[in-house]
Structure formats: structure tokens, C-alpha cells
N, C-alpha and C positions, 0 to 999 in steps of 0.2 A: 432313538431313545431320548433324543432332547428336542422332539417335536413340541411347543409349548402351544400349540393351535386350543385354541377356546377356553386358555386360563389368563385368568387377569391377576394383575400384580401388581404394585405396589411400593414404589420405591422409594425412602426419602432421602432428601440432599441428594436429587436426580438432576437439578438445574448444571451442577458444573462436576468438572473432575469424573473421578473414580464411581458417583454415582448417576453421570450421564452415559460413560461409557457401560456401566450396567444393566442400566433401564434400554440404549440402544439394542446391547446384543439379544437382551432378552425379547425386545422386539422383532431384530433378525429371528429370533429363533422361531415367531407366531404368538410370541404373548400379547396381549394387551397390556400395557402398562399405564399408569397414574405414577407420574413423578411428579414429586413435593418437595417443595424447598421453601427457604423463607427467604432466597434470592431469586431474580427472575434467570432466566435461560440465556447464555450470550450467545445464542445463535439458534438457529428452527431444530425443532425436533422432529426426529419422523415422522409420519401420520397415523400410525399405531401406538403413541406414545403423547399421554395425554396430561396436560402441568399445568398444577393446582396450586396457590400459595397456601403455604402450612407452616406452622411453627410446631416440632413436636412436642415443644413443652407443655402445651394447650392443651386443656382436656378438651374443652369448646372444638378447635379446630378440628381434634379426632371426630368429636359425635361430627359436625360435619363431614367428613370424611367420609364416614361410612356410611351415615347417609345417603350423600351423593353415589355410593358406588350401589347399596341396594340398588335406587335407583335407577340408575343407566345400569350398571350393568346383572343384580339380582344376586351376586356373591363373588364372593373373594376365593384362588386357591393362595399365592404367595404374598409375601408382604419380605420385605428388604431392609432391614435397619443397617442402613449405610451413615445419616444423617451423625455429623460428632465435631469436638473442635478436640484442639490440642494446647488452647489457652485463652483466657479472656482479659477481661480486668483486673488491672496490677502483678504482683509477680505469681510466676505461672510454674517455678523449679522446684527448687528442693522444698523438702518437708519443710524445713524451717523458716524460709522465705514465704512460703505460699499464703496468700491473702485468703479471709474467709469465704472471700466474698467470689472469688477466683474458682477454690474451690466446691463452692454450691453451683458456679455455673458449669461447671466439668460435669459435674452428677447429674444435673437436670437434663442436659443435652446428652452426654454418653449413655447414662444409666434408667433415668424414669424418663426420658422420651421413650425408648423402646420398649419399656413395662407399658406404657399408655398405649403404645401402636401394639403390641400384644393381647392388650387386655379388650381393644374395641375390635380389631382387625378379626382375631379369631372368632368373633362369635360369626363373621360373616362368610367364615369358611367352616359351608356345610357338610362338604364331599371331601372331605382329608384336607391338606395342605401344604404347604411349605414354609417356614420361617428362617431368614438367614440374618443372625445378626453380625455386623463386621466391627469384632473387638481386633485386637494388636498383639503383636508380640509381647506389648510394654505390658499384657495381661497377665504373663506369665512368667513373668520376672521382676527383677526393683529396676524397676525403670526411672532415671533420672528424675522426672517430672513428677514429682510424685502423686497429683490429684489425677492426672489424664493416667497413669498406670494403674490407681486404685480404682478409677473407674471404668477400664478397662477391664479388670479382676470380677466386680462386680458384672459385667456383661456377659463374661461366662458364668457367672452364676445363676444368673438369670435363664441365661440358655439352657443351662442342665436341667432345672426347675422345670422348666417351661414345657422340657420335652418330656419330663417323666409324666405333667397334669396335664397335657394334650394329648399325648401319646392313644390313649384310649380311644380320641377321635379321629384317629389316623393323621394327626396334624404332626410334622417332622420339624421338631427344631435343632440347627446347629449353627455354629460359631465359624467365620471365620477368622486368623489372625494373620493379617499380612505385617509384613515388615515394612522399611523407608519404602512409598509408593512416590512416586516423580507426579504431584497433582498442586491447583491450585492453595490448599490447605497449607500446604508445606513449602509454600513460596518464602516464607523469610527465616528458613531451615539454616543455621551457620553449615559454614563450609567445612569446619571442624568436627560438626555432628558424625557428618554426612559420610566424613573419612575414615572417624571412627568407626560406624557402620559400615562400610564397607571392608573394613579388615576383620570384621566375624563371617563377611558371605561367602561360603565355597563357592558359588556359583560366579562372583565378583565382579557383581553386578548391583546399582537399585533396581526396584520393580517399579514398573508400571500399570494405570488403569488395566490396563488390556490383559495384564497377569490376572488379573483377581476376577474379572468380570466373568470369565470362561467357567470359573468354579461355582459362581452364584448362577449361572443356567446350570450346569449338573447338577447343580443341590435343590433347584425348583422343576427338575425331571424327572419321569420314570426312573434315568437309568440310577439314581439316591433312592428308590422306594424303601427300602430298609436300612438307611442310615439316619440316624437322629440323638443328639443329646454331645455331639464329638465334637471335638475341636480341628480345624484344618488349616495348619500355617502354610501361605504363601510367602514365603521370604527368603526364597535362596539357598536355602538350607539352615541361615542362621541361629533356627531354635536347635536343628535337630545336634549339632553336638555339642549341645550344653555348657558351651563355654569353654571346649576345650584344644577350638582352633588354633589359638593362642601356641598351646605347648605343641601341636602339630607343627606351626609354620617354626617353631624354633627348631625343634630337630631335625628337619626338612634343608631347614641354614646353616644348620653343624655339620651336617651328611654331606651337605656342597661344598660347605667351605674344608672340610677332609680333604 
């Protein structure tokens, strides 16, 4: 059910991290993939797994894009909105800190790159589809940061959108939300964050590339044919109780220390 033989995909920010190990499995699995990035690759890609420099903020790059893919390959079924930062120029935190300028480039990269890889990518998927956009946990809560959470937010809206005005062409959109992923992105992650986060994970762990990749072939397979429009956190558990780990592990500490 996750045979991916004779569809092509799609992936961007497939040059490193979270979205090479994507575009890989999805290869393991028989896709053809087109991974883009607007960094080059640190190391060979399989041979089924084909990298293009892209900027997704570019309309231009997109109509190339899909171009090229008519082209060689005559249509699209998936497309991967992996491509996102978590901060750029000047400060990147709180509401009140954050630069304007900071915050337009969270949106352009998180939020209308993937309206643009939506809005070109689906016309070239004729025969149904797949679309997987990878927003955050920070999407569904006040996440410190507050331009990368709001445009996180924004990502699933876009998904929901997208799936209810596709839907009719058999084209499946959904979200996924991973939590702390162990990848290059999050290389200069304090140690603090990092601790914090992990005292919400039941599971008491960070994830890794390898956690989230597995879900993005089941969401570009058969075996998702009537999933579309959902949200799916990979993170350990730490959406699902709502913030209430907290008063778990106290009582947990009182019961012991009895």
C-alpha cells in the first residue's frame, strides 16, 4: 500500500536535513522525486531523486518548475512543502521584539512559498494527488517565537483550504506538525529550549528526520486514499495532552515521594 512506482514528487528544502531524508524514503519507496532547495546537496542523492535549485518565494522559479516537470516527466502526483526557516534577520522572539522585516520573511518562506508550490504544482496533477505541507506544533499553540508560530498557523489554514478547493480533483491535502526535529535548521537551538521540550514529551525523547519522513510516504500512498484536510503531529506525544503533563508528572512526585 505504499508502493510509490510511477508517481513523481516533489519536494522542497530536499537538499539537507528533514527534507532529504523525505525525498530519500520516498525514493526507497519507487517515487520519482524533484528535490529543491536554494542550498545545494552535501552529499549525492540517489538516482531516482532528482535536485533542482529553487527559491520558493519565486513565482518565476515555480513556472520553471513545472515546466520542467511537464516536460520530462508530463505530470505531478505529490508535491512536499517541507521548505521553512525558524528565523532570519534581526530578532526572531517575542511579539515585541520581532523585526518587520524578520517577520515578512517567516511568511514568505513558511506561508506563501507553499500557496505558490500549490497554486503551480496542482494544476499539474491530473490524476488526483497528494499534497503534504510540514507546519509545527508552534501551529497550534502560542509558541514563543511568535512570527514562525503565526506562520505556522497560517500553514494549516492554508491546508484546510486547499483540501476542501482540491478535494473535487481527487487532490488530498494535509498538514503535518512535528515537534523539536534533531536537523540541520535547529543547529543553534539553546540547550534550554531543548530541556524545556523535553519535559512536555511522554515519549522523552526529540524526533528525528526519520520520525516524520515515514508519514509523508503514507500521506503520498494508497494506503491515506481518504485522508485529506487533517492535521498529524509527530512529536512524542507532546500536543496530545494539552499541556497537562506538567500536573501529571507532579502527582506522580507526590505518590512517590508518600
Amino acid at each position: 500500500m505504499t508502493d510509490l512506482q510511477n508517481r513523481v514528487i516533489v519536494v522542497t528544502g530536499g537538499a539537507r536535513g528533514q527534507g532529504r531524508e523525505e525525498a530519500e524514503q520516498l525514493a526507497a519507496a519507487g517515487a520519482s522525486v524533484v528535490a529543491v532547495d536554494i542550498i545545494e546537496p552535501d552529499a549525492d542523492l540517489p538516482d531516482n531523486v532528482e535536485f533542482r535549485r529553487h527559491d520558493v518565494t519565486s513565482p518565476a522559479d515555480w513556472t520553471d518548475l513545472s515546466k520542467h516537470i511537464g516536460t520530462r516527466y508530463g505530470a505531478l502526483f505529490g508535491l512536499v512543502n517541507n521548505a521553512g526557516i525558524v528565523g532570519s534577520r534581526g530578532k526572531a522572539g517575542r511579539l515585541e521584539d520581532i523585526t518587520l522585516d524578520n517577520w515578512n520573511d517567516l511568511f514568505r518562506i513558511n506561508a506563501t512559498g507553499p500557496m505558490l508550490g500549490i497554486q503551480s504544482m496542482s494544476r499539474l496533477m491530473t490524476s488526483g494527488g497528494s499534497i503534504v505541507n510540514i507546519s509545527s506544533i508552534a501551529g497550534v499553540g502560542a509558541h514563543f517565537t511568535a512570527g514562525y508560530g503565526v506562520s505556522k498557523w497560517a500553514l494549516r489554514g492554508l491546508s484546510r483550504i486547499a483540501s476542501m478547493e482540491l478535494g473535487p480533483r481527487s487532490i488530498r491535502v494535509n498538514s503535518i506538525l512535528p515537534g523539536y526535529i534533531e536537523s540541520p535548521m535547529q543547529n543553534a537551538t539553546p540547550q534550554l529550549f531543548i530541556d524545556a521540550h523535553l519535559s512536555l514529551i511522554p515519549l522523552q525523547r526529540t524526533g528525528t528526520p526519520k520520525d516524520v519522513a515515514p508519514v509523508v510516504t503514507f500521506l503520498m500512498s494508497d494506503a491515506s486514499s481518504w485522508i485529506t484536510g487533517v492535521d498529524i503531529p509527530v512529536d512524542g506525544g507532546a500536543v496530545g495532552h494539552v499541556g497537562l503533563k506538567v500536573i501529571s508528572d507532579a502527582m506522580t512526585a507526590a505518590t512517590n515521594g508518600a
